[in-house]
C-alpha positions in Angstrom: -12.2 15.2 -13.5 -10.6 13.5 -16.3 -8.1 16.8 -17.0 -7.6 16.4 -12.8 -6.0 13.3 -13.3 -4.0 13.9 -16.3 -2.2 16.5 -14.3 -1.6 14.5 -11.5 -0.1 11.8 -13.8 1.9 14.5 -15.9 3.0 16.0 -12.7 4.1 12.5 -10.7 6.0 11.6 -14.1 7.8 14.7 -14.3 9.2 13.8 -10.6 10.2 10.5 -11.5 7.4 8.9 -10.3 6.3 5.7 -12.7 2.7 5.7 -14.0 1.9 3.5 -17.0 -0.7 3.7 -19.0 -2.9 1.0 -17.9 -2.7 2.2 -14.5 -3.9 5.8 -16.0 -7.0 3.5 -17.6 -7.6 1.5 -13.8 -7.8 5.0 -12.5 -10.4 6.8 -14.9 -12.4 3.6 -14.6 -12.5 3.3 -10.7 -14.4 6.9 -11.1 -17.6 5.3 -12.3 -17.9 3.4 -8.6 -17.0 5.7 -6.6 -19.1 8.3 -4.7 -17.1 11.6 -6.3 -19.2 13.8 -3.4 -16.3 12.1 -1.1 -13.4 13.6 -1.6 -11.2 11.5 0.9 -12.3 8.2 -1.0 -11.7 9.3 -4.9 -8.2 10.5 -3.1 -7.7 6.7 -1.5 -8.7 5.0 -4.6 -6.7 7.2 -7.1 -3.3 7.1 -4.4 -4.2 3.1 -4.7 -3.9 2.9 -8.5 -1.1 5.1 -8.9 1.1 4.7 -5.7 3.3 1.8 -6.0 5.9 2.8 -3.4 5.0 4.7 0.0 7.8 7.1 -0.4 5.8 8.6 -3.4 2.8 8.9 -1.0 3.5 12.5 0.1 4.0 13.4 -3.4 0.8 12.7 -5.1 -1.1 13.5 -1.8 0.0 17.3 -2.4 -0.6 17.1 -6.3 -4.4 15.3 -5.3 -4.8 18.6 -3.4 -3.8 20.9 -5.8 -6.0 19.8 -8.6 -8.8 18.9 -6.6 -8.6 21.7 -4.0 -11.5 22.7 -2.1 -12.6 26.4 -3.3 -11.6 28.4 0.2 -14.5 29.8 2.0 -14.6 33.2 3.8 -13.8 33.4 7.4 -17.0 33.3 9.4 -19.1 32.7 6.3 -20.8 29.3 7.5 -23.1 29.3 4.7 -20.5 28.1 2.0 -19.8 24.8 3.4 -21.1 22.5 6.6 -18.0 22.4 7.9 -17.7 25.7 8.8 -21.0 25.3 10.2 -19.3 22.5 12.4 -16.6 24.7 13.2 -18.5 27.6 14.3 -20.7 25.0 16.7 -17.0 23.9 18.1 -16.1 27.5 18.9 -19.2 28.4 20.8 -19.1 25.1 22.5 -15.4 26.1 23.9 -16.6 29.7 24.5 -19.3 28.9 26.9 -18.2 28.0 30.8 -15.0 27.8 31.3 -13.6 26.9 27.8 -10.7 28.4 25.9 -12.8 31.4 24.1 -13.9 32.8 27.3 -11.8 35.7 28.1 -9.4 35.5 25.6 -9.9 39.4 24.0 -12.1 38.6 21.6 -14.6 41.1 19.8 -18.2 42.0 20.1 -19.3 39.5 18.2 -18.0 36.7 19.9 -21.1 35.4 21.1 -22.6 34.8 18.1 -20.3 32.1 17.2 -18.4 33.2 14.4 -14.6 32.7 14.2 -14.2 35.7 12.2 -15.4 37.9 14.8 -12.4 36.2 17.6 -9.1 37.8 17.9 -5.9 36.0 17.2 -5.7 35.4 21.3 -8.8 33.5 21.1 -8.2 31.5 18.4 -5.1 30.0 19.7 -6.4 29.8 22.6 -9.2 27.6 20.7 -6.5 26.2 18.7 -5.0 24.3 21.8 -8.8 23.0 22.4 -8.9 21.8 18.5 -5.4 20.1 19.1 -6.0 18.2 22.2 -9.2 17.0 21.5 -8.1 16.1 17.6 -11.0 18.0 15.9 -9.5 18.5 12.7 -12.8 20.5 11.4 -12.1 23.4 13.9 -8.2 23.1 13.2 -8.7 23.6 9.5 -11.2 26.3 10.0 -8.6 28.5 12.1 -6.1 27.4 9.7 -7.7 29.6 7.2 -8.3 32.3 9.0 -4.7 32.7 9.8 -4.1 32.2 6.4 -6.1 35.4 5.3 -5.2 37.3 8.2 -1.4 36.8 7.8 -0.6 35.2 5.1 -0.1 38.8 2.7 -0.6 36.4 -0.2 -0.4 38.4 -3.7 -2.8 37.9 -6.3 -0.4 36.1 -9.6 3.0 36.2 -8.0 4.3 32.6 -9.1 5.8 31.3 -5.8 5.5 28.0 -4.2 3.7 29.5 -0.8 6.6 28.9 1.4 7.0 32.5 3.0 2.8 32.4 3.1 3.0 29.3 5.3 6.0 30.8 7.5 4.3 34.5 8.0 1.4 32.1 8.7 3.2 30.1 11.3 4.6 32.9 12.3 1.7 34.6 13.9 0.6 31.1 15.9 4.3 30.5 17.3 4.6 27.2 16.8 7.2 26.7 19.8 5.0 28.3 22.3 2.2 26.2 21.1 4.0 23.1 21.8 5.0 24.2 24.9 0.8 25.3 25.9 0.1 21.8 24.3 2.5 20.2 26.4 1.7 21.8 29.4 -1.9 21.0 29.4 -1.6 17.2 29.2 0.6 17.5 32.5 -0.8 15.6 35.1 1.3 14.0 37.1 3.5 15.3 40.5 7.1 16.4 39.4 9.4 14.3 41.3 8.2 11.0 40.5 11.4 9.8 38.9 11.9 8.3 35.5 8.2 7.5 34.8 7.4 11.4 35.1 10.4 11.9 32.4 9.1 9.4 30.1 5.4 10.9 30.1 6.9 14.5 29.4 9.0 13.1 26.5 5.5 11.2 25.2 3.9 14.4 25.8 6.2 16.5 23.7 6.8 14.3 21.3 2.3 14.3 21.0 2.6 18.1 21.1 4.8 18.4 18.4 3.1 15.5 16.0 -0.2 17.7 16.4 1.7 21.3 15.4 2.8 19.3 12.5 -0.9 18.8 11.6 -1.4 22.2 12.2 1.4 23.4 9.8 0.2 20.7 7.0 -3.3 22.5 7.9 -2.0 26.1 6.5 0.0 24.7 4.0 -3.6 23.2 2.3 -5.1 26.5 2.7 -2.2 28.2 1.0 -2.2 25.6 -1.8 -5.8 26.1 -1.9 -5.8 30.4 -2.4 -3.0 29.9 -4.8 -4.8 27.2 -7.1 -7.8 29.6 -7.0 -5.7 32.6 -8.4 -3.1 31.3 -10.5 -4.7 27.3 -11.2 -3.8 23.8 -10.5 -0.6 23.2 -13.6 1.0 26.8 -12.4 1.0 25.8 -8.9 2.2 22.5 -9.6 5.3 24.1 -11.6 6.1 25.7 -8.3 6.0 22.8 -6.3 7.7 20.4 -8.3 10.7 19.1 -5.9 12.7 15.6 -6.7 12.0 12.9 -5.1 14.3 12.1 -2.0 15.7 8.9 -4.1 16.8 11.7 -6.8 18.0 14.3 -4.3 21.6 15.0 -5.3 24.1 13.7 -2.5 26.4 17.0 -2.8 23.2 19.5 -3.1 20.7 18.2 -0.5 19.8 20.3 2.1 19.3 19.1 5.8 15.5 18.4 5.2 16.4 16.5 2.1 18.9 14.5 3.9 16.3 13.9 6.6 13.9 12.3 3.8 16.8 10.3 2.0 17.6 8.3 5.4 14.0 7.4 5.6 14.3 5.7 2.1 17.8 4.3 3.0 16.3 1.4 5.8 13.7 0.6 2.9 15.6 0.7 0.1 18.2 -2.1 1.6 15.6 -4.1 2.6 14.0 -4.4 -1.3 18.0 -4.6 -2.4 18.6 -7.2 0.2 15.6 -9.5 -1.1 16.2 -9.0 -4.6 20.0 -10.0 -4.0 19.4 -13.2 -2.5 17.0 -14.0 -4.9 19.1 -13.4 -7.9 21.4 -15.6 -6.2 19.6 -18.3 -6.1 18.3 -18.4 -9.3 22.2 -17.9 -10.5 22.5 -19.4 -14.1 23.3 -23.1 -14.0 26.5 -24.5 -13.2 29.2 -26.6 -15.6 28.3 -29.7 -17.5 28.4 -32.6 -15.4 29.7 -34.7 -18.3 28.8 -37.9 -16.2 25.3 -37.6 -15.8 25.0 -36.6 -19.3 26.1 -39.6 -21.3 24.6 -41.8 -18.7 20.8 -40.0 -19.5 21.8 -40.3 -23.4 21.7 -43.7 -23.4 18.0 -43.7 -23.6 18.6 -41.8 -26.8 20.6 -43.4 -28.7 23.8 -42.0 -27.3 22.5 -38.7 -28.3 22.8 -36.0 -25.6 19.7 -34.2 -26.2 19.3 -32.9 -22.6 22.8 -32.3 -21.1 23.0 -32.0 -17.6 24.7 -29.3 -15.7 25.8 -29.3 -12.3 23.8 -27.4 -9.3 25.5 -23.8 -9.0 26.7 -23.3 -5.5 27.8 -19.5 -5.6 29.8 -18.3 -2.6 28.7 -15.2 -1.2 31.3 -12.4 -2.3 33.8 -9.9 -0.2 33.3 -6.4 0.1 35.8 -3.8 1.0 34.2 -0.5 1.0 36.6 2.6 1.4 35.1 5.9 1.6 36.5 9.6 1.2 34.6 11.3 4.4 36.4 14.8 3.4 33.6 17.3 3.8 33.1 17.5 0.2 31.1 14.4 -0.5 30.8 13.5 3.4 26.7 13.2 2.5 27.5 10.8 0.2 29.6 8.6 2.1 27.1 8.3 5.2 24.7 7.1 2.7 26.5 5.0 0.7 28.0 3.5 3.8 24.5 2.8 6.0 23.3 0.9 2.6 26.4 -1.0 2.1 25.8 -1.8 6.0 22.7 -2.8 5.6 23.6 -5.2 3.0 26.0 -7.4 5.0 24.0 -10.1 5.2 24.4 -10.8 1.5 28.4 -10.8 2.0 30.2 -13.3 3.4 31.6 -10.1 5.0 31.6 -6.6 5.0 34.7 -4.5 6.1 34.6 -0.2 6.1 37.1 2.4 5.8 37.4 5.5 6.1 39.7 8.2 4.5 40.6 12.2 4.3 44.4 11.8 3.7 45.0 8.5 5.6 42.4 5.4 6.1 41.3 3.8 9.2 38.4 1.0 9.8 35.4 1.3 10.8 33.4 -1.6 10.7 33.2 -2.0 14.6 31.7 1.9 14.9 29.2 1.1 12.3 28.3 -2.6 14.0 28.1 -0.4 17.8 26.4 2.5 16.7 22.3 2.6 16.7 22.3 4.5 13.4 24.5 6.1 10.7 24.2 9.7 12.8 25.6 7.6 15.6 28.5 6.5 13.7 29.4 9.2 11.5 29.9 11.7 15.0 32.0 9.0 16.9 34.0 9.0 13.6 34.4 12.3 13.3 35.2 12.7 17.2 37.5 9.9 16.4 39.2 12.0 13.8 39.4 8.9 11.5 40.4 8.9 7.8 43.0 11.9 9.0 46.4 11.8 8.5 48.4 15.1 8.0 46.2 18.3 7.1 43.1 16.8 6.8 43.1 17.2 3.1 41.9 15.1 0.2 45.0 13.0 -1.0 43.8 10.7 -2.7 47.6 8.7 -3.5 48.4 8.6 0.5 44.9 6.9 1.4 45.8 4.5 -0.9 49.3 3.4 -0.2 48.3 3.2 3.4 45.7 0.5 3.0 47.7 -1.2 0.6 50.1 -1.2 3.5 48.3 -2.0 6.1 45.2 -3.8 4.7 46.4 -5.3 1.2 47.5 -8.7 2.1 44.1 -9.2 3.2 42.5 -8.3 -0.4 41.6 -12.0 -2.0 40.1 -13.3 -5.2 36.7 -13.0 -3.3 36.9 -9.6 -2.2 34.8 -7.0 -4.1 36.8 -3.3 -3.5 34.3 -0.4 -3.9 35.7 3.2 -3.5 33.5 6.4 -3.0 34.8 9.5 -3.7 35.3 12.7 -6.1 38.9 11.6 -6.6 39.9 14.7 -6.2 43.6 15.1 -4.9 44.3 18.6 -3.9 47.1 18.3 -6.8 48.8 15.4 -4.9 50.4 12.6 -6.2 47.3 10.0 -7.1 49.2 6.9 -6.9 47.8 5.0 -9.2 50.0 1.9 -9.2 48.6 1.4 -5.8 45.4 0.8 -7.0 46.5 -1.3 -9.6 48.1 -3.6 -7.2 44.6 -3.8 -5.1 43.2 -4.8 -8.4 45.4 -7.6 -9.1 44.6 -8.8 -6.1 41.2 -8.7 -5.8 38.1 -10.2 -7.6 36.8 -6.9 -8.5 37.5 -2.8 -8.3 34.5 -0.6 -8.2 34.3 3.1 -8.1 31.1 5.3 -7.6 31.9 9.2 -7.9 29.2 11.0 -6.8 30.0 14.3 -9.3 28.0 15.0 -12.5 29.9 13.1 -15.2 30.7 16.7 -17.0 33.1 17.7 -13.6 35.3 14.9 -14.1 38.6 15.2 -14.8 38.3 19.0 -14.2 40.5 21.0 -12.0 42.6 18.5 -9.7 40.1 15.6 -10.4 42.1 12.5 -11.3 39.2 9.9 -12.1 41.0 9.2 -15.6 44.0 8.0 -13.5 42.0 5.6 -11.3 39.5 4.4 -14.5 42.0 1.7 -16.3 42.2 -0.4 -13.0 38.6 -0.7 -12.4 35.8 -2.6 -13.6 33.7 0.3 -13.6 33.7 4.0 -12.5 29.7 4.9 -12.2 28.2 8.4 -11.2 26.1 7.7 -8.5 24.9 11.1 -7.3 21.8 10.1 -5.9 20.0 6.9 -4.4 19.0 5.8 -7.5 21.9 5.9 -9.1 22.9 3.8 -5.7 20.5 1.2 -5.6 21.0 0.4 -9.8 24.5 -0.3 -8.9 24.0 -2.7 -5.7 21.7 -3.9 -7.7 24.3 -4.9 -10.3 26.6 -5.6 -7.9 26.4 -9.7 -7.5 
């Protein structure tokens, strides 16, 4: 039990997850009180003691099943475990009458209520039953059977299981099974108008939620035959993926992005509170030289405790202007819906937008229901295209200072995202030099590993002596330390 934990902890440090020491004592001594014949409440008391944020939920919930997986039992062998016992009761219960098991090809021993003994047609067929009426006992039973049927797993081969799960998956057909799911819960007229659309969407939308089960289903018994075969740390090695706040913006693929907006609506939430909070507990404000020598004269004339004047910090500026070239698009949708997000800490919030010219976009980003939203009306928009369509870098920048520059003040805060790479054009520098005497402060956050800079036609060492600070940010944490650094 004890090494069972200290691979979980190794394993959600490796990841990035933070797990201190004292919480590694809470959570061997929560053991003592806790019924460890119930799996599901050791898992709930160890995920409360270690989880401090619920985007690191799904992460230790697949480690907690990996070192304290369930040994698989045999298809049909109800023997090994009462759930299987269960299972088998579910399957004759939906054979007999008019239930899914009747009639779907199944072998001779079908009536003896075995699962092992049904053919693939009559376990999906009892699949659909298990779905629909949520019995998660019979779901995970047929799970593993489709596991050892399909799944051609092979004995030491270190792999992560994702080919097991989609030979798996393959054999159910996951679309056709949403479409039997869906079908089934039908039970209204067609024709009914917009009420009949809205159930079908509900229904579909149920269909698909309980697939997903399924799917997370196989993927346990996967995990499961692989722990038994090749153990919990060599498993673990194969699993380990970065957490969606250390995703790199230019390397994530579509599920990653899919998981890093998820975290985006959070993380500006946290940023937003901790903002306002370090604004009001702003360092105090200049002596009030007054009030001072009038409370020395119950000293002596001494100023022992000088009195400073109540701060009253305006909120700041902020110009954002980001390259949308398809390079480091990813990263400018991101960094854009946070910056967004954050307007309420800003006395105001303006956006652009640049390839090799700049438009705003503040208006598409205040209309649009989300940063998908936005970022196709700007691309249908063409915006931030000048010429080609190409990176330049110099361009961009003369064409806000022209257009946009008077409007820069003391107040504003400029922030620019992007590679600054210029396609060997002519970077323009001066121009940002003029935006920075202008403004209150220059920011730029290149989302490019540090080493890649000033390679090839990257410029950043062109831009550098005009801003406050150039700062990788290749990921959201990267991100959020800067906004949070921002005021």
């Amino acid at each position: 039990m004890l090494t069972a934990i200290d691979g979980i902890i190794a394993e959600l440090r490796k990841i990035g997850v933070p797990v201190s020491i004292a919480e590694r004592i809470d959570a061997v001594a929560s053991l003592p009180h806790l019924p460890l014949a119930d799996r599901d409440l050791v898992k709930s008391a160890l995920r409360a003691v270690l989880v401090k944020n619920h985007d690191h939920e799904l992460a230790f919930d697949t480690l907690f099943d990996l070192y304290f997986a369930p040994t698989p039992a045999a298809p049909g062998d109800a023997g090994q475990a009462g759930e299987a016992d269960e299972a088998d009761a579910a399957a004759s219960a939906g054979a007999n009458g008019n239930g899914p098991g009747s009639g779907s090809g199944t072998g001779s021993g079908s009536g003896s209520g075995s699962l092992g003994a049904l053919a693939d047609a009559g376990l999906i067929d009892l699949l659909v039953l298990a779905l629909g009426e949520g019995n998660d006992v019979l779901m995970r039973a047929i799970a593993g059977i489709f596991v050892d049927r399909h799944a051609g797993l092979e004995p030491g081969r270190p792999v992560a299981g994702t080919y097991y799960v989609f030979r798996t998956l393959r054999a159910v057909d996951p679309d056709r099974l949403i479409a039997r799911l869906a079908g089934s819960g039908a039970g209204s007229e067609p024709g009914s108008g917009s009420d009949d659309a809205l159930a079908r969407r509900l229904r579909l939308e149920s269909s698909q939620a309980q697939v997903t089960r399924f799917r997370q289903a196989v993927e346990a018994q996967v995990r499961q035959r692989l722990v038994a075969d090749r153990g919990a740390d060599a498993v673990a090695r194969t699993l380990r993926r970065p957490l969606p706040e250390d995703v790199d913006f230019l390397t994530s693929s579509q599920d990653q992005i899919i998981a890093m907006r998820a975290v985006v609506d959070a993380l500006a939430r946290k940023l937003g509170g901790r903002l306002a909070e370090k604004r009001r507990h702003r360092q105090r404000g200049t002596l009030d030289f007054r009030r001072t020598v009038r409370a020395s004269l119950g000293t002596g004339g001494v100023p022992i405790d000088p009195v400073f004047r109540k701060p009253n910090p305006s909120k700041p500026e902020l110009f954002v202007l980001a390259d949308i070239s398809g390079s480091v698009s990813t990263f400018a949708a991101f960094t854009l819906q946070l910056t967004f997000a954050l307007r309420a800490q800003f006395s105001r919030v303006r956006s652009f937008v640049f390839v090799d010219g700049v438009d705003e976009v503040t208006d598409v980003l205040q209309r649009a229901p989300d940063i998908i939203e936005a970022t196709r009306q700007i691309n249908a928009a063409g915006s931030g295209v000048w010429l080609d369509g190409r990176s330049d870098y110099g361009h961009a920048l003369e064409s806000f200072w022209q257009q946009w520059g008077d409007q820069v003040r003391r107040r504003t805060t400029v922030i620019v995202l992007g590679d600054a790479r210029t396609n060997y054009h002519n970077p323009a520098a001066g121009t940002l030099k003029a935006v920075r005497q202008r403004a209150g402060h220059v920011f730029w956050l290149n989302p490019e590993p540090r080493a890649a800079w000033n390679s090839g036609d990257s410029v950043i060492d062109s831009y550098q002596p005009f801003c406050d600070a150039v700062r990788e940010c290749r990921n959201l944490r990267q991100l959020r330390a800067f906004v949070s650094d921002l005021e």
